[in-house]
PDB file as gemmi writes it, atoms N, CA and C in Angstrom:
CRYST1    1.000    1.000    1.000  90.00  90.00  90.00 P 1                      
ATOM      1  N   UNK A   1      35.361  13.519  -7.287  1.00  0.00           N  
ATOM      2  CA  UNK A   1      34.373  14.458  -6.791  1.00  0.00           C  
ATOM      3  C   UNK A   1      32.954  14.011  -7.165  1.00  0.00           C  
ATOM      4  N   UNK A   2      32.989  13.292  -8.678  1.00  0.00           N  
ATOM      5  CA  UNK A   2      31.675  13.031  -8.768  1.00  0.00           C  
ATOM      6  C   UNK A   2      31.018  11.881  -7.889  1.00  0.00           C  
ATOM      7  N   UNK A   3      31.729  10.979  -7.413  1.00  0.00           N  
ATOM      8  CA  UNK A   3      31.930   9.751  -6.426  1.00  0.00           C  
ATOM      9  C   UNK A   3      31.041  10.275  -5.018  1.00  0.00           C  
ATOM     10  N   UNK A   4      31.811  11.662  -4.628  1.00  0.00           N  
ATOM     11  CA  UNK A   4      30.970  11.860  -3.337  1.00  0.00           C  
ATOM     12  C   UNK A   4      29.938  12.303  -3.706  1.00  0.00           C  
ATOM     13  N   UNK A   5      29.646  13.176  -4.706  1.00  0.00           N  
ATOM     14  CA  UNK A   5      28.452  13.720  -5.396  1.00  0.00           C  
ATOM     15  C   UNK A   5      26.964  12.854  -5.045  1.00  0.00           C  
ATOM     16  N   UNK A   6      27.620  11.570  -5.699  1.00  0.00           N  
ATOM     17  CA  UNK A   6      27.146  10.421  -5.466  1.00  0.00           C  
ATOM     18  C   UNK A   6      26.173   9.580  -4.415  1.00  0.00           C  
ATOM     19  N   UNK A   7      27.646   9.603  -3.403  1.00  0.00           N  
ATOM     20  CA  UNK A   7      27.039   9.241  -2.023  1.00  0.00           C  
ATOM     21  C   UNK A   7      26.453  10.141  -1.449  1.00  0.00           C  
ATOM     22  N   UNK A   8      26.592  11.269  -1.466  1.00  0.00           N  
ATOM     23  CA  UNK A   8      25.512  11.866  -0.791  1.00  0.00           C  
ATOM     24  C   UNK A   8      24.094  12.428  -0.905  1.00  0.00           C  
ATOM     25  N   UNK A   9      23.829  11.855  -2.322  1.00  0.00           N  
ATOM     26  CA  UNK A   9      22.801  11.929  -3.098  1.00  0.00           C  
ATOM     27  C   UNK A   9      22.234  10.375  -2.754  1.00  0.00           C  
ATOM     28  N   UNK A  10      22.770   9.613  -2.611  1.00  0.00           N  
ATOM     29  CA  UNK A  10      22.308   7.729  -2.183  1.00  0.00           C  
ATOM     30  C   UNK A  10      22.003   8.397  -0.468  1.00  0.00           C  
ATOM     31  N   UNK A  11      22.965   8.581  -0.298  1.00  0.00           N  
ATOM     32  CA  UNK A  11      22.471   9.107   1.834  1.00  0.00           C  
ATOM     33  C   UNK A  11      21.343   9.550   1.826  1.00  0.00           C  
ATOM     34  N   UNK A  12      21.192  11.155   1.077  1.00  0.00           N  
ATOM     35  CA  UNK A  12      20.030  11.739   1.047  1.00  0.00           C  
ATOM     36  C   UNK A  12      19.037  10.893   1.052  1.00  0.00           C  
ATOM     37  N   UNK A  13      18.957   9.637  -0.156  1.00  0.00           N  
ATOM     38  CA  UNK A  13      17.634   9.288  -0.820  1.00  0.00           C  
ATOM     39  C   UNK A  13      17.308   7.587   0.460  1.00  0.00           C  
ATOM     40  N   UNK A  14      18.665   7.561   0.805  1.00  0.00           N  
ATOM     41  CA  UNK A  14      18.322   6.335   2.393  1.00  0.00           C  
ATOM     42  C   UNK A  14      17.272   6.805   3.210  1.00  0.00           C  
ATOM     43  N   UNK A  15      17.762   8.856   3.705  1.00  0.00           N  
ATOM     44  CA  UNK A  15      17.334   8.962   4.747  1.00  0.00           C  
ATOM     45  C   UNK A  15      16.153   9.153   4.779  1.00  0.00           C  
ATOM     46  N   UNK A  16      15.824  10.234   3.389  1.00  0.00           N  
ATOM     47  CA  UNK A  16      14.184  10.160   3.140  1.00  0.00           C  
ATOM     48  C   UNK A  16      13.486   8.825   3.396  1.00  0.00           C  
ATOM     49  N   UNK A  17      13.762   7.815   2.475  1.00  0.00           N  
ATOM     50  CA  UNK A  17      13.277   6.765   2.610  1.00  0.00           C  
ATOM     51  C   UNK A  17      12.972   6.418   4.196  1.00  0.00           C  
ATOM     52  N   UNK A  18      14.020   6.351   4.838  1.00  0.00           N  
ATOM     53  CA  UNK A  18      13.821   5.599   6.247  1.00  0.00           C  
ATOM     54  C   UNK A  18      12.851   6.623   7.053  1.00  0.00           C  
ATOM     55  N   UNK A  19      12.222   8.191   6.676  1.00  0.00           N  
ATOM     56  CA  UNK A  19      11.248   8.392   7.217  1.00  0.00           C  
ATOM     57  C   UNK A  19      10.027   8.036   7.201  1.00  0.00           C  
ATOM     58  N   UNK A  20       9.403   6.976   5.787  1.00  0.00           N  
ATOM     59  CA  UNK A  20       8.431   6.839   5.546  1.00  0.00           C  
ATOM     60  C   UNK A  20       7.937   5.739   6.616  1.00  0.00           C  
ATOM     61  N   UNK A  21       6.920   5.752   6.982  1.00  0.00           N  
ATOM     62  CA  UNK A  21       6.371   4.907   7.755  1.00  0.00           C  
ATOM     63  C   UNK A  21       5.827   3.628   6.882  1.00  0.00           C  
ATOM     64  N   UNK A  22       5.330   2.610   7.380  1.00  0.00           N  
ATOM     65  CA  UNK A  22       4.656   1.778   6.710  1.00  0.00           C  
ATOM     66  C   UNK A  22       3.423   2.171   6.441  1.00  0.00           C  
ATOM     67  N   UNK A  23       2.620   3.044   7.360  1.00  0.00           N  
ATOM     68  CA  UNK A  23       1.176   3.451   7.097  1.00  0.00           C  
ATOM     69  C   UNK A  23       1.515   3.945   5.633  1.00  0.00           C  
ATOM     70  N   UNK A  24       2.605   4.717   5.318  1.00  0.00           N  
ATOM     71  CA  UNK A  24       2.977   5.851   3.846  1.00  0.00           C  
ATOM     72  C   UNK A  24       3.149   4.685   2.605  1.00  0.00           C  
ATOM     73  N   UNK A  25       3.689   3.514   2.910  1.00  0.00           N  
ATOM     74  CA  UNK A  25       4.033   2.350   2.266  1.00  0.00           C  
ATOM     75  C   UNK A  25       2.574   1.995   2.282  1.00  0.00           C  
ATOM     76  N   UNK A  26       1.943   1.814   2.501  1.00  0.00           N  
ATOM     77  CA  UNK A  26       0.645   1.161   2.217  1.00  0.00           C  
ATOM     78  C   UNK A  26      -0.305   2.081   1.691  1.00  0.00           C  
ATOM     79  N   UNK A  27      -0.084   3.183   2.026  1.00  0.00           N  
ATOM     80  CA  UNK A  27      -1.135   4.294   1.263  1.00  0.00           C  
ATOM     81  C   UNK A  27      -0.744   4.306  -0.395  1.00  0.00           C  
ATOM     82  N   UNK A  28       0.781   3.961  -0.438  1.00  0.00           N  
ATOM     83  CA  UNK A  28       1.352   3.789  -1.529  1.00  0.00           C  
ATOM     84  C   UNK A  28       0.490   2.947  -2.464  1.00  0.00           C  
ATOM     85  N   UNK A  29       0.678   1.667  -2.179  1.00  0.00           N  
ATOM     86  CA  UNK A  29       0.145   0.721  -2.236  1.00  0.00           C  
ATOM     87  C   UNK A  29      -1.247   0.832  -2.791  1.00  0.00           C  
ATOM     88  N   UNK A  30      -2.016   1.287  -1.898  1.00  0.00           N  
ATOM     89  CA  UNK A  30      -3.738   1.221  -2.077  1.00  0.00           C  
ATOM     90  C   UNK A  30      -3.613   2.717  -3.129  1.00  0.00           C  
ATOM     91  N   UNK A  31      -2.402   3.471  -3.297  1.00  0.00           N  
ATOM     92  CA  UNK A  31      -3.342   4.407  -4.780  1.00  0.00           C  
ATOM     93  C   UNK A  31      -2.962   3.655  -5.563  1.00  0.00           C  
ATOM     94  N   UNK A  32      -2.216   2.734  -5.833  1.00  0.00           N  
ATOM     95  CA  UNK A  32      -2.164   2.152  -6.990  1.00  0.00           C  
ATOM     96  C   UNK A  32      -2.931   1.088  -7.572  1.00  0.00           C  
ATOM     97  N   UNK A  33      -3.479   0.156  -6.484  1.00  0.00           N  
ATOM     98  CA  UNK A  33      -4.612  -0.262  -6.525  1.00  0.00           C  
ATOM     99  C   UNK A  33      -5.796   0.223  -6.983  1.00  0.00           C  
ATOM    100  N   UNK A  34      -6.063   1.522  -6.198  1.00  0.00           N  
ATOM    101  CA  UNK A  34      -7.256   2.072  -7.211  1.00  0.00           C  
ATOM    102  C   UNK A  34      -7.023   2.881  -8.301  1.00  0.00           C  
ATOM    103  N   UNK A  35      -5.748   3.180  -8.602  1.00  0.00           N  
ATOM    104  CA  UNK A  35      -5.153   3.524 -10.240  1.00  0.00           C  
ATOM    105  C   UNK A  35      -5.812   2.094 -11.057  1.00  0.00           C  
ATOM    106  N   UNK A  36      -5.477   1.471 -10.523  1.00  0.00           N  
ATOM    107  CA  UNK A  36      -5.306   0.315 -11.524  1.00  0.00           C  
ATOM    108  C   UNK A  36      -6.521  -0.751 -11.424  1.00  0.00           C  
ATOM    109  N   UNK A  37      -7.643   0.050 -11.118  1.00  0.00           N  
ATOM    110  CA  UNK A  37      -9.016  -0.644 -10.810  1.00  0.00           C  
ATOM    111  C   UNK A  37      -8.925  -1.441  -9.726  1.00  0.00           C  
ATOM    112  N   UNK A  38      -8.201  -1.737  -9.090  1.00  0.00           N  
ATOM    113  CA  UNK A  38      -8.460  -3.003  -8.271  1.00  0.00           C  
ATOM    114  C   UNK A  38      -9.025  -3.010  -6.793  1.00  0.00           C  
ATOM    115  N   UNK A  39      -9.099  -1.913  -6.478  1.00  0.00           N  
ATOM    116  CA  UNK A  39      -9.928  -1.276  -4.967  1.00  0.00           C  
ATOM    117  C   UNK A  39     -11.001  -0.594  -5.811  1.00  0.00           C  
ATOM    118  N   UNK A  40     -12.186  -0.396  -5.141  1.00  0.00           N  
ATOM    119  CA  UNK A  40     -12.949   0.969  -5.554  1.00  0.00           C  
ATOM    120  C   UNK A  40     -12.689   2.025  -4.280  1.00  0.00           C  
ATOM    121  N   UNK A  41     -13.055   3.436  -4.247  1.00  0.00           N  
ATOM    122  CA  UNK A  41     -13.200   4.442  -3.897  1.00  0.00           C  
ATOM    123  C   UNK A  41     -13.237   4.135  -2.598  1.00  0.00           C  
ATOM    124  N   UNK A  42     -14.234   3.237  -2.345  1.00  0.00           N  
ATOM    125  CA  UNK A  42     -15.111   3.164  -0.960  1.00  0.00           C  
ATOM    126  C   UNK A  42     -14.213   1.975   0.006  1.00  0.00           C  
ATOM    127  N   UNK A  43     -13.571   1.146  -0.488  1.00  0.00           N  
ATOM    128  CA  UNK A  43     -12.654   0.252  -0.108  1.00  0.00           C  
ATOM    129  C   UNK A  43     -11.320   0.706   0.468  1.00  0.00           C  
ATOM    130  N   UNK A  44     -10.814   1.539  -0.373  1.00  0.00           N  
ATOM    131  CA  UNK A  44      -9.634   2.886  -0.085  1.00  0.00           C  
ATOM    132  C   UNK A  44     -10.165   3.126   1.068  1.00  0.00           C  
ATOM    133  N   UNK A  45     -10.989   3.615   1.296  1.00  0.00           N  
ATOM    134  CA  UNK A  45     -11.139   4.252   2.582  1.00  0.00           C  
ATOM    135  C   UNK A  45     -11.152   3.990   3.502  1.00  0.00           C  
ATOM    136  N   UNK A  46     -12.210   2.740   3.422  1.00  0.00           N  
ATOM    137  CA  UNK A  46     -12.110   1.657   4.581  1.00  0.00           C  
ATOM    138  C   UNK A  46     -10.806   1.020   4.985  1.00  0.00           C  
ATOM    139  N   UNK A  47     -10.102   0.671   3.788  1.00  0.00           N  
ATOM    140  CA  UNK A  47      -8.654   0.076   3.996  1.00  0.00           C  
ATOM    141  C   UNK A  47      -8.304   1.098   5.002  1.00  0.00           C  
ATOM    142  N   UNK A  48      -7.526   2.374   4.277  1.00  0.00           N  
ATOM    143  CA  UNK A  48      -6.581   3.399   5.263  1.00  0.00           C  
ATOM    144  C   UNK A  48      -7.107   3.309   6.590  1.00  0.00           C  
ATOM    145  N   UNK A  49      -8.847   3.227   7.013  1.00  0.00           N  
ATOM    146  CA  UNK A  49      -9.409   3.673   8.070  1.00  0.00           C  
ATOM    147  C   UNK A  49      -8.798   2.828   8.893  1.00  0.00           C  
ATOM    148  N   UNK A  50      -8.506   1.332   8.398  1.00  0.00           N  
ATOM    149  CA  UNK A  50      -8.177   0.283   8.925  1.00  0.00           C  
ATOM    150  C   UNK A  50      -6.674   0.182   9.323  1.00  0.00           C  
ATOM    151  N   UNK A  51      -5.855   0.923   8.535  1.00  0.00           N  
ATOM    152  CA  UNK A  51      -4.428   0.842   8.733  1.00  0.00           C  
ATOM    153  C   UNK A  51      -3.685   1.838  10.294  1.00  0.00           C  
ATOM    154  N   UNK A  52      -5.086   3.086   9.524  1.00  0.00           N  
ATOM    155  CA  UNK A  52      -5.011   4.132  10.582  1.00  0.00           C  
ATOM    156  C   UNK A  52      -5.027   3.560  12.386  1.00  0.00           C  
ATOM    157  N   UNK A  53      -6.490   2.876  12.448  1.00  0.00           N  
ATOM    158  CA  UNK A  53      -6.548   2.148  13.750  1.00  0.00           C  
ATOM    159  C   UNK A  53      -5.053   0.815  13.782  1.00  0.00           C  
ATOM    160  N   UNK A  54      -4.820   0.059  13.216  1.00  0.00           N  
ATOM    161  CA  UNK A  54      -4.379  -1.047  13.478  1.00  0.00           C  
ATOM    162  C   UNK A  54      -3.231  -0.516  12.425  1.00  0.00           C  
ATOM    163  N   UNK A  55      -2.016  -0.100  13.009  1.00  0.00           N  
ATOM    164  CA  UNK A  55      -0.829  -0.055  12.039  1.00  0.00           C  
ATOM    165  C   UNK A  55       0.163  -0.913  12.171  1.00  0.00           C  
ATOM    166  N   UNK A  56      -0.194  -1.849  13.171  1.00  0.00           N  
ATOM    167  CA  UNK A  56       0.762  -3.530  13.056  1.00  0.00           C  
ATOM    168  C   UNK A  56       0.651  -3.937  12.031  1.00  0.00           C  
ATOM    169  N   UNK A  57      -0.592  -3.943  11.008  1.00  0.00           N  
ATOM    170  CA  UNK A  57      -0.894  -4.553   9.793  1.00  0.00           C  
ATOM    171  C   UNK A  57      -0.281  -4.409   8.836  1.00  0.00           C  
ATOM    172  N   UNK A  58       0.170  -2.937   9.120  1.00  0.00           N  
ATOM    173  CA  UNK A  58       0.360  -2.348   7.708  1.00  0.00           C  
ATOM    174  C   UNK A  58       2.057  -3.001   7.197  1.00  0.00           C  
ATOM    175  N   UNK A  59       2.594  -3.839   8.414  1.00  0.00           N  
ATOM    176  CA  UNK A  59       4.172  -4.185   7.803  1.00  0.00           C  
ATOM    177  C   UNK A  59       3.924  -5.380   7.092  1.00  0.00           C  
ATOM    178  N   UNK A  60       2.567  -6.185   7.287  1.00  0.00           N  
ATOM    179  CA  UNK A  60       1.921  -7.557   6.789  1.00  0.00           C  
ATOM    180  C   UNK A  60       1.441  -7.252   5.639  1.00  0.00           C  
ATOM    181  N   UNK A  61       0.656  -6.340   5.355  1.00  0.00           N  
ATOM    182  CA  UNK A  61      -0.091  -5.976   4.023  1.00  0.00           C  
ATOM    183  C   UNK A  61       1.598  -5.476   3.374  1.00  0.00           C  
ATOM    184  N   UNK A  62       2.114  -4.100   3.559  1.00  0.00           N  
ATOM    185  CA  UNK A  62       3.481  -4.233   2.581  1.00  0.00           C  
ATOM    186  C   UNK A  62       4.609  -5.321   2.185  1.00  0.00           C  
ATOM    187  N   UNK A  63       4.671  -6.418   3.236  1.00  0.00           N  
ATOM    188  CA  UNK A  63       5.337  -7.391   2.488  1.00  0.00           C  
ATOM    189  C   UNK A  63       4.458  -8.502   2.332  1.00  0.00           C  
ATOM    190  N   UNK A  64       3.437  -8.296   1.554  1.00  0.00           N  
ATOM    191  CA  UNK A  64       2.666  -9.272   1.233  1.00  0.00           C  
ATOM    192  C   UNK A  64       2.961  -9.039  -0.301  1.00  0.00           C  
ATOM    193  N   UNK A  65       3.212 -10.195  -0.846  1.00  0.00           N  
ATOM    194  CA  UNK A  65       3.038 -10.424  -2.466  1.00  0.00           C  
ATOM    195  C   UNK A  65       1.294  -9.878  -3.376  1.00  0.00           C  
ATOM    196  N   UNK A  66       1.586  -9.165  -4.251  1.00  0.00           N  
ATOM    197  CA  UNK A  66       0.535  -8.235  -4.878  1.00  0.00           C  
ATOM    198  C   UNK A  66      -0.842  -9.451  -4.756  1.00  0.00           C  
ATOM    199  N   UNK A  67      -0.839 -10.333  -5.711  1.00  0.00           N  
ATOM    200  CA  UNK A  67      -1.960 -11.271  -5.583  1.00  0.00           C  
ATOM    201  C   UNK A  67      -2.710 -12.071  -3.968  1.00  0.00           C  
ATOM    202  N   UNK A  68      -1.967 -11.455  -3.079  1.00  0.00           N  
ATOM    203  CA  UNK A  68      -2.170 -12.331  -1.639  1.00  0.00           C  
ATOM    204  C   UNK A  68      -3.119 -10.828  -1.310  1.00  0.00           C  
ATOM    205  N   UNK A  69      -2.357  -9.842  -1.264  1.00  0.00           N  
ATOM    206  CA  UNK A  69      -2.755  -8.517  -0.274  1.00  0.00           C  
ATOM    207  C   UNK A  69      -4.445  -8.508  -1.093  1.00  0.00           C  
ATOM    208  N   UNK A  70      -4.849  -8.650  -2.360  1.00  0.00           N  
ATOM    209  CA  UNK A  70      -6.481  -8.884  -2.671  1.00  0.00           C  
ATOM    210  C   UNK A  70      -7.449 -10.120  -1.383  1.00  0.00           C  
ATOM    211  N   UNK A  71      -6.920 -11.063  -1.256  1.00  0.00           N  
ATOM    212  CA  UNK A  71      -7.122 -12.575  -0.887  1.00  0.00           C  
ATOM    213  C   UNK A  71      -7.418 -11.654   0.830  1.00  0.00           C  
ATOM    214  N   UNK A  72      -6.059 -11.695   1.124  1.00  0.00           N  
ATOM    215  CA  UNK A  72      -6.573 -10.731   2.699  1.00  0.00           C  
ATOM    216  C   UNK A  72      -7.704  -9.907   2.861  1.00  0.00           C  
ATOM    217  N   UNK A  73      -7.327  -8.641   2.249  1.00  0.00           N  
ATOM    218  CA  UNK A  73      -8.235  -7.689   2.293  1.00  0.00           C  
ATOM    219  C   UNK A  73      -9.973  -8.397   2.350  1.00  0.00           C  
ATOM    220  N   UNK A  74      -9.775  -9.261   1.437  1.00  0.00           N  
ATOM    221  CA  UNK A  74     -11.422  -9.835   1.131  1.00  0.00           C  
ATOM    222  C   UNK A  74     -11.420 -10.723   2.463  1.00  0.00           C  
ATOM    223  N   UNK A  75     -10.721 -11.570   2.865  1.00  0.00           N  
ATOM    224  CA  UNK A  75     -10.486 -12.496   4.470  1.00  0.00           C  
ATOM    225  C   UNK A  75     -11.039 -11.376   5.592  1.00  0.00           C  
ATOM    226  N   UNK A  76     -10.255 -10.352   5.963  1.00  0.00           N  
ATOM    227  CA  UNK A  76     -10.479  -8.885   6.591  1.00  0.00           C  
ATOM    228  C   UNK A  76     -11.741  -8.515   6.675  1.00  0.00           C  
ATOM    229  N   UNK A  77     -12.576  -8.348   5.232  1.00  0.00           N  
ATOM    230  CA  UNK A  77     -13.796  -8.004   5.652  1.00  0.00           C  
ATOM    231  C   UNK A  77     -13.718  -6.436   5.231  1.00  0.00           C  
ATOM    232  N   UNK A  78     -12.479  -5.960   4.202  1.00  0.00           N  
ATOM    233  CA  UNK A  78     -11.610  -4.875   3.636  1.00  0.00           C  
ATOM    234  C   UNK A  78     -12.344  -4.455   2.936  1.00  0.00           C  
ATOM    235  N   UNK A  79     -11.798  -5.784   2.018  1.00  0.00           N  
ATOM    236  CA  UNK A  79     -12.495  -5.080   0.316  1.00  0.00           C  
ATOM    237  C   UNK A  79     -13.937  -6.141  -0.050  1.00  0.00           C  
ATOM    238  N   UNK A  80     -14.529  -4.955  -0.548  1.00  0.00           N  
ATOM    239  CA  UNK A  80     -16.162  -5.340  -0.752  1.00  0.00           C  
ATOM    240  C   UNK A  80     -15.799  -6.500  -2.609  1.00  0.00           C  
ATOM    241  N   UNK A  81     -15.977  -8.026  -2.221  1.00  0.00           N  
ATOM    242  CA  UNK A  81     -15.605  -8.588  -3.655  1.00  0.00           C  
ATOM    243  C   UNK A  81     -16.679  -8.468  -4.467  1.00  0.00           C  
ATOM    244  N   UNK A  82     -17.827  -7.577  -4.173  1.00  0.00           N  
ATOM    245  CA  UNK A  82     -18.722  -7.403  -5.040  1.00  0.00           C  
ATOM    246  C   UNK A  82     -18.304  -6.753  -6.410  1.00  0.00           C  
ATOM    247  N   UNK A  83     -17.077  -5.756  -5.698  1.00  0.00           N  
ATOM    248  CA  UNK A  83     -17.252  -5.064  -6.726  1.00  0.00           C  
ATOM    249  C   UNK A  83     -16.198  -5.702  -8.088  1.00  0.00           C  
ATOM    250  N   UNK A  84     -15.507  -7.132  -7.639  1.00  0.00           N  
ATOM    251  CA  UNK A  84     -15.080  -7.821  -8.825  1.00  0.00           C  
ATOM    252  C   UNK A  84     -15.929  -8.472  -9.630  1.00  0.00           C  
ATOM    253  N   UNK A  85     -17.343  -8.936  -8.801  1.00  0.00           N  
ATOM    254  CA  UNK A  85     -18.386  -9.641  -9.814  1.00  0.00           C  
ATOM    255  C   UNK A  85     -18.510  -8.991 -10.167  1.00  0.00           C  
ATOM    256  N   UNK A  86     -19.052  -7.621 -10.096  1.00  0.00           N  
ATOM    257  CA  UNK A  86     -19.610  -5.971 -11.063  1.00  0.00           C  
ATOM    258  C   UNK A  86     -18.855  -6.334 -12.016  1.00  0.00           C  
ATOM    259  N   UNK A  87     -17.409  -6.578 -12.098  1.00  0.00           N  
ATOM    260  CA  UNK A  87     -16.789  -6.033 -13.582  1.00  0.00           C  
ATOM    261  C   UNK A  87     -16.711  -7.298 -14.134  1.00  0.00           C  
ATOM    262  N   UNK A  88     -16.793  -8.456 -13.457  1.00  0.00           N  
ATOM    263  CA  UNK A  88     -16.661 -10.216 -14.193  1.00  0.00           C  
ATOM    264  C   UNK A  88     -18.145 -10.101 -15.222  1.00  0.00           C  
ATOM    265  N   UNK A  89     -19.535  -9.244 -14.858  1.00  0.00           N  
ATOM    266  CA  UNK A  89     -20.826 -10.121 -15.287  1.00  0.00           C  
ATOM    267  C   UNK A  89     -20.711  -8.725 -16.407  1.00  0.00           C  
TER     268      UNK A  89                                                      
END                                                                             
């Protein structure tokens, strides 16, 4: 009994999952980024604004490896790299 308990607690947590969109996967993504300093405020925004219009991207930015998705964003024209000299000087 505890077995099905189980699986249908793994089903449940598939199906949720398979509603999230990638736009939700990337919003993911960018709060943790700016948890963790690495976007500012104003970049967030621009990012989502960007995901919002163009959500082909957003399956490229989520399987992009953490150190690449910075490298893009700055390629993009995303994220402002000023604000890494701010915290380098």
């Amino acid at each position: 009994m505890t077995a099905l308990g189980d699986s249908i607690k793994a089903a449940n947590a598939m199906l949720l999952a398979s509603r999230q969109t990638r736009f939700d996967q990337c919003l993911e993504l960018l709060n943790d980024m700016l948890k963790d300093e690495k976007i500012s405020t104003q970049d967030y925004f621009r990012i989502g604004d960007f995901f919002m219009k163009k959500e082909q991207y957003a399956a490229l930015f989520v399987g992009m490896s953490e150190d690449i998705r910075i490298k893009w964003l700055i390629e993009e024209s995303l994220l402002d790299d000023t604000y890494f000299d701010s915290e380098d000087g």
